[in-house]
C-alpha positions in Angstrom: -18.7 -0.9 20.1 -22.2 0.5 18.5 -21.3 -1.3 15.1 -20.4 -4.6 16.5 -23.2 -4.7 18.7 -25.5 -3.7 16.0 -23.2 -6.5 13.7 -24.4 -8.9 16.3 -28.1 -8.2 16.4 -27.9 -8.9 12.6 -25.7 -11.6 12.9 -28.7 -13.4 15.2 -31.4 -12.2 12.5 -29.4 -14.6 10.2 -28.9 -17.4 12.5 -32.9 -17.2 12.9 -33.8 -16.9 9.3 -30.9 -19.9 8.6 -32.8 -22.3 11.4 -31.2 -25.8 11.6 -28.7 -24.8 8.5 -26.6 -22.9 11.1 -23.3 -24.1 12.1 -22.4 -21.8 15.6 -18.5 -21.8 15.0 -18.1 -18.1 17.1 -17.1 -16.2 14.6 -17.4 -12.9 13.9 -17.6 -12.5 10.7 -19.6 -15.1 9.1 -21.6 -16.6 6.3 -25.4 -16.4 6.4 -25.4 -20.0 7.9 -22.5 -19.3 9.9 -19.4 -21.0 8.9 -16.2 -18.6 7.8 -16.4 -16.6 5.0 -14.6 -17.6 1.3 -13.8 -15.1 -1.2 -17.1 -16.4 -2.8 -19.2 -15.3 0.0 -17.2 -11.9 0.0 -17.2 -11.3 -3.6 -21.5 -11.9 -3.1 -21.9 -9.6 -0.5 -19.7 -6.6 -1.9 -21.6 -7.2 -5.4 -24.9 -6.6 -3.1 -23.4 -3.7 -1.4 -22.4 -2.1 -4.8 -26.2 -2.9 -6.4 -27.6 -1.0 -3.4 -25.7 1.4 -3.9 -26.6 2.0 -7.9 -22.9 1.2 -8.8 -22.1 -1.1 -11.4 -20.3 -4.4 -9.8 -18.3 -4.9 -13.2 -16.6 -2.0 -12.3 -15.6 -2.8 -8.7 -13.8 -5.9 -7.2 -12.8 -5.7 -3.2 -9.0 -6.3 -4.9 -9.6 -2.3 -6.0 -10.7 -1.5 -3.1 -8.0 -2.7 -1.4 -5.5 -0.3 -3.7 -7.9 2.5 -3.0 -7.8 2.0 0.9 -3.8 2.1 0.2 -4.1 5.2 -1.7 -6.1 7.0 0.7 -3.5 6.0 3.8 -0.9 7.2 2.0 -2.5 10.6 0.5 -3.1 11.4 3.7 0.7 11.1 4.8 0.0 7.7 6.5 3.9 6.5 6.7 4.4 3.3 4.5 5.3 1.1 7.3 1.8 1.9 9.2 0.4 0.9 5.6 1.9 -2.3 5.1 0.9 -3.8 8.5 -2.5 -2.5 7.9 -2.7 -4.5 4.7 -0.9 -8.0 6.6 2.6 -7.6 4.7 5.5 -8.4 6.6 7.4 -6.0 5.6 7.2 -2.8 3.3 8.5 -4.8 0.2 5.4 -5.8 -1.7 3.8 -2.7 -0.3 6.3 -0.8 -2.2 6.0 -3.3 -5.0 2.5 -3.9 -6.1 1.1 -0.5 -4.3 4.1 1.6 -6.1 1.4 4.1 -7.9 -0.8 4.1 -4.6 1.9 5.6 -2.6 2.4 9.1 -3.8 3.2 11.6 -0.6 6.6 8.8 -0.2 7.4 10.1 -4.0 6.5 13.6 -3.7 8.8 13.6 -0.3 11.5 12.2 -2.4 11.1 14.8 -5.5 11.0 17.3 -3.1 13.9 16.6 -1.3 15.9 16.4 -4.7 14.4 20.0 -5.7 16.2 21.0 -2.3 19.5 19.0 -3.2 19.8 20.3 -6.9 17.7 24.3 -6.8 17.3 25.2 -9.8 19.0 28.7 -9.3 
């Protein structure tokens, strides 16, 4: 609640410094003159974000971001249906599919079951 409210206050900072260039369409998330983001205004602020924060925006894209957020879920045992609705897929297919070296817990669960099917006695 904190970080929307705080979201807000700088959401009406921008309406003020944007003046009669502001379009009020309600939204939450929006450009500096209010109307709903692209993946041009995204792509500007992340770039921003990653100059503040001395990293170099050639090496960062909000697509590897997205594959890192997968990674982490699933590192930390998230189960890979939990992942794929976090990301919007309808179903676990092109989770599996375009995430498939993100998701290593669902492997190693698999290798270790096999290790318990076939011991190496």
């Amino acid at each position: 609640m904190d970080a929307l409210k705080l979201h807000r206050a700088r959401q009406n900072v921008a309406k003020k410094a944007a003046g009669t260039n502001w379009q009020d369409n309600d939204l939450v998330f929006a450009s500096k003159v209010g109307t709903e983001l692209d993946s041009h205004n995204v792509r500007r602020s992340f770039r921003a974000v990653l100059k503040k924060a001395g990293l170099n925006a050639q090496d960062w894209t909000p697509r590897e971001m997205r594959h890192s957020f997968v990674s982490l879920l699933s590192d930390a045992g998230m189960p890979i249906e939990a992942i794929s609705r976090l990301v919007g897929h309808r179903n676990t297919t092109v989770t599996e599919t375009v995430y498939r070296k993100q998701l290593r817990p669902v492997l190693l669960e698999g290798a270790e079951a096999m290790d318990l099917i076939f011991p190496d006695d």
